[in-house]
N, C-alpha and C positions, 0 to 999 in steps of 0.2 A: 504494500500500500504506500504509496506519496503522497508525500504532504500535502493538504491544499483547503481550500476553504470549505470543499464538498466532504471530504473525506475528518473531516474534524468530529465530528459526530462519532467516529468511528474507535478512537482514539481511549482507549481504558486503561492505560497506565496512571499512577498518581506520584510517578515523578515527574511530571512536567504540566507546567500550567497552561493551560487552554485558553485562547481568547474565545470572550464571548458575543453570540452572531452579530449584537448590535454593533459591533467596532466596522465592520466594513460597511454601514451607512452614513460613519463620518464626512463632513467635507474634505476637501483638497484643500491645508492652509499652508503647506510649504513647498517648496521647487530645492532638490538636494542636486547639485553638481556633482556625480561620484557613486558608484556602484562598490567601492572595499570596503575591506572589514572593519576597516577603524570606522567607519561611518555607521556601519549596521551595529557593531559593538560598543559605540556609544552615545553620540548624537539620539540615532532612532531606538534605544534604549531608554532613550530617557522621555521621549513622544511618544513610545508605544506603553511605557508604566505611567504617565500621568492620564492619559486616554482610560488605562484600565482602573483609576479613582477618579474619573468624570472630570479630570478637571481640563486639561488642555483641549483635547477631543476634535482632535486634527488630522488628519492623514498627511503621507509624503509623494509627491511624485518626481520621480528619482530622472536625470537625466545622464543616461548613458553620454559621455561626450567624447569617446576614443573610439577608434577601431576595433582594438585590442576586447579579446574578450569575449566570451556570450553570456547574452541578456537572457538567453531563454529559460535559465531553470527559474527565472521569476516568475516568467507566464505562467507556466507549468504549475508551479506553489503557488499563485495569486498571488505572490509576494511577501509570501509568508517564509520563515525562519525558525531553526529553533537557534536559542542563543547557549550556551552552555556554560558557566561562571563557576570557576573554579579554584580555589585559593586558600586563603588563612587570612582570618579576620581578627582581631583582638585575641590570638592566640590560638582561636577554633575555625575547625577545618570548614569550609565552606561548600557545596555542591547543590547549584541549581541551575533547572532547564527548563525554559521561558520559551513558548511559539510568539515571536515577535510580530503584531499583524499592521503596524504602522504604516507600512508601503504599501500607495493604493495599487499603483502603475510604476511600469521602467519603460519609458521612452528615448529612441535611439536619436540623438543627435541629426546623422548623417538623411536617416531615412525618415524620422518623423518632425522636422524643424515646425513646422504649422501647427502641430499639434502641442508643439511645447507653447510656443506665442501664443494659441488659444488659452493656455493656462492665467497669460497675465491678463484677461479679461473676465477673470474669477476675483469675483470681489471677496472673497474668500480666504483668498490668497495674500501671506503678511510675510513671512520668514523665505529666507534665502541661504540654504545651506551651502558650502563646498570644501571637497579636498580631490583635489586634481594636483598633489604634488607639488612641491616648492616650486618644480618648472614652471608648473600653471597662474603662478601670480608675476609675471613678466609685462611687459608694452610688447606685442604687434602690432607692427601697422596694418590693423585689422579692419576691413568695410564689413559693416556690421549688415550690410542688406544682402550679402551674399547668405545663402541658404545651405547649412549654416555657416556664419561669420569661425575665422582659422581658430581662434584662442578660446579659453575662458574667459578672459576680461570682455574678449568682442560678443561672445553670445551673451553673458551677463549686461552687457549695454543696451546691443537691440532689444533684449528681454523689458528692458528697464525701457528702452525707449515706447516698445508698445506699450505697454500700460501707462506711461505718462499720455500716448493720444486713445488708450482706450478712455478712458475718467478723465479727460481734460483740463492734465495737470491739478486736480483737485489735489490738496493736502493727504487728506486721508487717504486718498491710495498708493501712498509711498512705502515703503518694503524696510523692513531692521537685516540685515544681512552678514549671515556670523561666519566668514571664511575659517576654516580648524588647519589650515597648511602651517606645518612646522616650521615659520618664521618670526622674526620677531615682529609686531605692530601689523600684522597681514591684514588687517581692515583698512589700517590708513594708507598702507600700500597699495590695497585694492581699489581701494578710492581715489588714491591719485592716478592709475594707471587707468582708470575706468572715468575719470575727468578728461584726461589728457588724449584720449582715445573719442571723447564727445566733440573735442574741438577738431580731429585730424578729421571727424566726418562731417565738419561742417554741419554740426544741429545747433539748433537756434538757442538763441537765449535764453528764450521762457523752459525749454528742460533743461539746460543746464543749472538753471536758478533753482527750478525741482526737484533736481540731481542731488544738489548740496542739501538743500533745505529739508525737503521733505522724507526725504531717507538716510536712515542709522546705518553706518559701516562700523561695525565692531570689533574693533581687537578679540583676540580669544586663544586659552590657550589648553589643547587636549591633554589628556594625560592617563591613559589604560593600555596595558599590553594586548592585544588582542591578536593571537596568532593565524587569527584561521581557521580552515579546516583541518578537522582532528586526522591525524593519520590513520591508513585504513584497517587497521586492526581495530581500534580504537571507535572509529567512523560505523564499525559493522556491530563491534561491542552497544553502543550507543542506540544503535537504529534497534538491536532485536528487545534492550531494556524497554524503550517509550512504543514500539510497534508499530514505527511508520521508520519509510526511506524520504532523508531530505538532503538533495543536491547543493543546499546551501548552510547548512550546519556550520556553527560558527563558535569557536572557544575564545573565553575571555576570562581574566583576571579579575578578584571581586572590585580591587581597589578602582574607583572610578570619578571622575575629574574632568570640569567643562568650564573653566572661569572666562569668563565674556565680561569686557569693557564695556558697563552701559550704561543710562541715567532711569527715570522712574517711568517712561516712553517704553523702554526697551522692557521692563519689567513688567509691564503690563501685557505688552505682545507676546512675550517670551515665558508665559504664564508656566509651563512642565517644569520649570525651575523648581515648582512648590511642592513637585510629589518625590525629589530625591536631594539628599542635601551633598549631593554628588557636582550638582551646578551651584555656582556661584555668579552672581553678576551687581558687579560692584565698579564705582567709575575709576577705580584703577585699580590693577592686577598686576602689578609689577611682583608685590609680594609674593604671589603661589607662584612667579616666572623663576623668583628668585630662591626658594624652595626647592624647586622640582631642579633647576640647572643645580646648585649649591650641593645639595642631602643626598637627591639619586645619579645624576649626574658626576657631579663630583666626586662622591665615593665610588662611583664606577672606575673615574677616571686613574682616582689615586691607589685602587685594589688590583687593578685588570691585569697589570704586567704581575705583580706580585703573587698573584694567585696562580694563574697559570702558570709560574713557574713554580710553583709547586706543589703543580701536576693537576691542580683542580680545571677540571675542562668549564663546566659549566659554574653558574652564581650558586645555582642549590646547590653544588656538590660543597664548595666554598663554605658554606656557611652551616652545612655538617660538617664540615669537620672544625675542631674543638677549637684551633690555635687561629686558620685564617678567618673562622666566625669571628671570633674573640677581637683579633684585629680590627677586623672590617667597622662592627658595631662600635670599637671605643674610640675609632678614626671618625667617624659619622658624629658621634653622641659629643663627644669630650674637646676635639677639637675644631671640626667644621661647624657644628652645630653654634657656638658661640662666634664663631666668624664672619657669620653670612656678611658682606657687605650693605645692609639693609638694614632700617628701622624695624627689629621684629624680635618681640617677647620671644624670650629661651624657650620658655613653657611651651608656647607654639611651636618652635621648632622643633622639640623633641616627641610631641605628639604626630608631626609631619613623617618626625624620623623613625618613629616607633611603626606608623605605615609601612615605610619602606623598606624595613626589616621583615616584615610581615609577606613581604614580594620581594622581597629576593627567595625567601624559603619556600615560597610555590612549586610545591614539587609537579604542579602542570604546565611550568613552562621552561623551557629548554633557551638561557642563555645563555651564551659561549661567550669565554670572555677572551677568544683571540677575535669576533666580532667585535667587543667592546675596544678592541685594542688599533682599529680603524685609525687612521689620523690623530695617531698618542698626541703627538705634539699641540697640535693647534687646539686640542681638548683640553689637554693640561693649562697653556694659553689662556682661553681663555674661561674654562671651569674652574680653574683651581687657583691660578697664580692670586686673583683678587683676595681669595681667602685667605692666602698667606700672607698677604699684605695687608689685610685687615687685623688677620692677628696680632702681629708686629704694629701696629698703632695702638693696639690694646693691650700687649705685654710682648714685653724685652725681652722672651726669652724662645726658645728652639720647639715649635714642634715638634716631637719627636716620632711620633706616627706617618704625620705628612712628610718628613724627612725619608723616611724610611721607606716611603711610597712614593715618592721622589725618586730615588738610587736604585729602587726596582724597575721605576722608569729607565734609567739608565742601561740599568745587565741588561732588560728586555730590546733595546735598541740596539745591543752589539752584534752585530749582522757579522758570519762567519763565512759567507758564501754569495756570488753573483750571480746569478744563471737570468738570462734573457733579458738583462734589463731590472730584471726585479732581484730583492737582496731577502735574507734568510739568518734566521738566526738558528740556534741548534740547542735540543733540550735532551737529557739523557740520547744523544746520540741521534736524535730526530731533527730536520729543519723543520723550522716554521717559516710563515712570512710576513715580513714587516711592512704592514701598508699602510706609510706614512712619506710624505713630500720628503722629511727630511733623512729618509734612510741614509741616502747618499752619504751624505755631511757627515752623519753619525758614524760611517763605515769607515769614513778617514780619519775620523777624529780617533777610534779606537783603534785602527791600526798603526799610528803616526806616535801618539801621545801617550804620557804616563796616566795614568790612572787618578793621580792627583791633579796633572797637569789639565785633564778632557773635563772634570767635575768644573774646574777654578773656568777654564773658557764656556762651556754648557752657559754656567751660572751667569756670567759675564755678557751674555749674548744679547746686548736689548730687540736686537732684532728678530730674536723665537720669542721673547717675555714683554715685550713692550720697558721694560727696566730693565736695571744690574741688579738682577737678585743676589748676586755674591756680596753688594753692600750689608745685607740684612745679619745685623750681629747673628757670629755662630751658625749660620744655616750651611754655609758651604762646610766649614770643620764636619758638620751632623754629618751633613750626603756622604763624603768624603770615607768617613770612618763607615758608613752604614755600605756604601757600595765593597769596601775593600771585605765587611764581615759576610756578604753575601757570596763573592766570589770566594773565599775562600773558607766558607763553611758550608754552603748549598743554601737554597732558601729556608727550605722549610727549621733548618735548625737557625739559622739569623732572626726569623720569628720569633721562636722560642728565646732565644735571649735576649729581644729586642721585650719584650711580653716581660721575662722576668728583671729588667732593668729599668721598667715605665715608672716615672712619676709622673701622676696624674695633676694636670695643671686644675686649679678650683679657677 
């Protein structure tokens, strides 16, 4: 049996909650740019649970806008989903399976453009979702009367421009529009490339005046792991529990997070906000920006080389085991936590960080942290160095964790082999690969220089750190000494004695 709005009925397992028939007579009150999983795993998670306590009671219609892909196991489900949420919450294990029935319709771009335009003559219609990828918030020189117009910003325009001549320019039919692409400020960006693109098409005045005025572009910033489809053991375990087959089955992390730059306009539009305290929408968000880069971010950055190299593949493995858990949490809690560069209560922080402890130990999901280990450099840059500098404004004296996680940056960088181009480093006898711009640099500086010598220049480099981090009393001596105890005792024992050597700064 597959999933679908006729076959629900049929449906007599009680792990998974059912939507009920009245949900598919909702209106159409949003347009989502984006057919992935982050979108279905969170956004329409949070439209399809307020819908189900009466309160938002909107539907989506989703607009396919790539080639890539088929649209069709929507048809097929009606648009239905199950979503599958799986984690640790406040300590306890989490498991639940949700038929998402939020999506009315998936309309293709290429092949249905008229049918979307018809949407903006749905008075109905208020919210503008998208994640078409960091690529997708760019300027083309896009004519938005082509069918359809090349970009995202160019269809988001003509969309915008029909509904300004379908309600003739009236106020009230202007659109709040929450772009979720992982950049920073993507609504004011949106908004400026989506202004700048109204003037290359020669549109008049009076919408551009409507442009500005009568539509909300919001900052926003996502924050849910959501991997996807479950793999197929797992996919087949699944489907024979609940007793239906769904093409679109979808696993997600319980931890869940939507903060939207808005004012009391946006909150009144953006009503689903009230049935999950998963959204927040507040007129600045820089705080949860500053959080989530800082706590998860940051202790990624400062763990990644250091764990893996001692031998933990993935974040869960890491955080069973006893010494680089132990690490990881008193690097998070003790040191970054009081760092943040930001006006933000401890307390808050550590309830932030107490979270994200919470997902690392997900044992549903598979982080690698030679993934994490992507572009070490420009992450270290710009996730971590602030914090170290902010520490050092607040006390004189050496992290010793971040130091420590520092110098593992370092071993992790020493590349022992070239092959095509790309460089490699070697672990019990294994390469890895180091993918980061600055392999290069790193591979000379460790075959050229002493070990004391490549710390003093690393440090010294304002051009990797924006500063001379070697000015920072005592930070270069820490690296220094912590790099020489890693090569020549292994990681995982430099832990341990780094662990039984910690004094804890209050």
């Amino acid at each position: 049996m597959i999933l679908s709005r006729y076959t629900l009925k049929n449906i007599t397992s009680k792990k998974v909650t059912i939507p009920d028939e009245t949900l598919f007579e909702l209106p159409e009150k949003v347009l989502q740019f984006g057919t992935g999983v982050l979108l279905r795993g969170l956004p329409d998670y949070f439209i399809d649970k307020a819908n189900k306590k009466g309160i938002f009671n909107g539907r989506i219609v989703v607009v396919k806008s790539t080639s890539h892909g088929d649209s069709s196991a929507f048809d097929k489900q009606d648009g239905l989903y199950t979503l599958c949420v799986r984690g640790i919450q406040n300590g306890e294990k989490v498991e639940e399976n949700v038929i998402n029935a939020s999506i009315s319709r998936v309309l293709n771009a290429a092949e249905e453009w008229e049918e979307i335009l018809a949407c903006a003559h749905n008075q109905n219609m208020q919210v503008i979702i998208s994640n078409t990828t960091e690529v997708g918030i760019q300027l083309v020189n896009d004519d938005i009367r082509r069918h359809p117009p090349v970009s995202f910003p160019g269809k988001l325009l003509a969309f915008l421009y029909e509904r300004f001549q379908a309600f003739g320019g009236s106020e009230r039919s202007g659109m709040v529009i929450v772009p979720t692409e992982l950049i920073p400020d993507n609504g004011t960006k949106l908004e400026a490339i989506v202004l700048e693109l109204a003037h290359l098409n020669g549109l008049e005045a009076s919408f551009i005046e409507w442009l500005e005025n009568s539509n909300q572009f919001c900052n926003s910033l996502v924050d849910r792991i959501v991997p996807g489809k479950p793999d197929q053991s797992l996919q087949k375990e699944l489907e024979q529990e609940l007793g239906y087959m769904d093409g679109l089955m979808t696993m997600s992390e319980v931890y869940r997070l939507w903060a939207i730059e808005g004012n009391e306009h946006v909150k009144e539009v953006l009503t689903f906000a009230q049935a999950d305290e998963g959204v927040i929408i507040e007129p600045n968000i820089d705080l949860y920006r500053e959080l989530k880069l800082r706590l998860l971010n940051g202790t990624h950055t400062l763990s990644c080389g250091l764990a893996f190299l001692a031998g933990c593949d993935t974040v869960k493995n890491a955080m069973d085991k006893e010494d680089t858990g132990t690490f990881i949490a008193q690097l998070m809690m003790e040191e970054l936590a009081p760092s943040i560069p930001y006006e933000v209560e401890l307390e808050k922080a550590h309830v932030f960080g107490t979270q994200v402890l919470d997902r690392f130990r997900n044992p549903h999901i598979k982080h690698y942290w030679l993934s994490i280990t992507m572009q070490y450099s420009s992450k270290m840059k710009m996730r971590c160095i602030p914090l170290l500098l902010r520490h050092y404004e607040q006390i004189q004296t050496v992290p010793e964790y971040f130091a420590f996680g520092f110098a593992a940056y370092l071993r992790f960088m020493k590349a022992t082999a070239v092959k095509e181009g790309k460089f490699y480093g070697e672990l019990n006898g294994q390469p890895y690969l180091i993918t980061d711009d600055q392999a290069e640099s790193f591979y000379k500086r460790w075959q050229t220089l002493t070990l004391d010598a490549l710390v003093e220049e690393v440090l010294a480099d304002d051009s990797l750190w924006g500063t001379e981090v070697n000015t920072l009393p005592g930070f270069q001596q820490a690296v220094t000494e912590k790099l020489h105890l890693i090569l020549n005792s292994g990681m995982n024992a430099a832990i341990e004695t780094i662990q039984a050597n910690r004094t804890i700064i209050a």
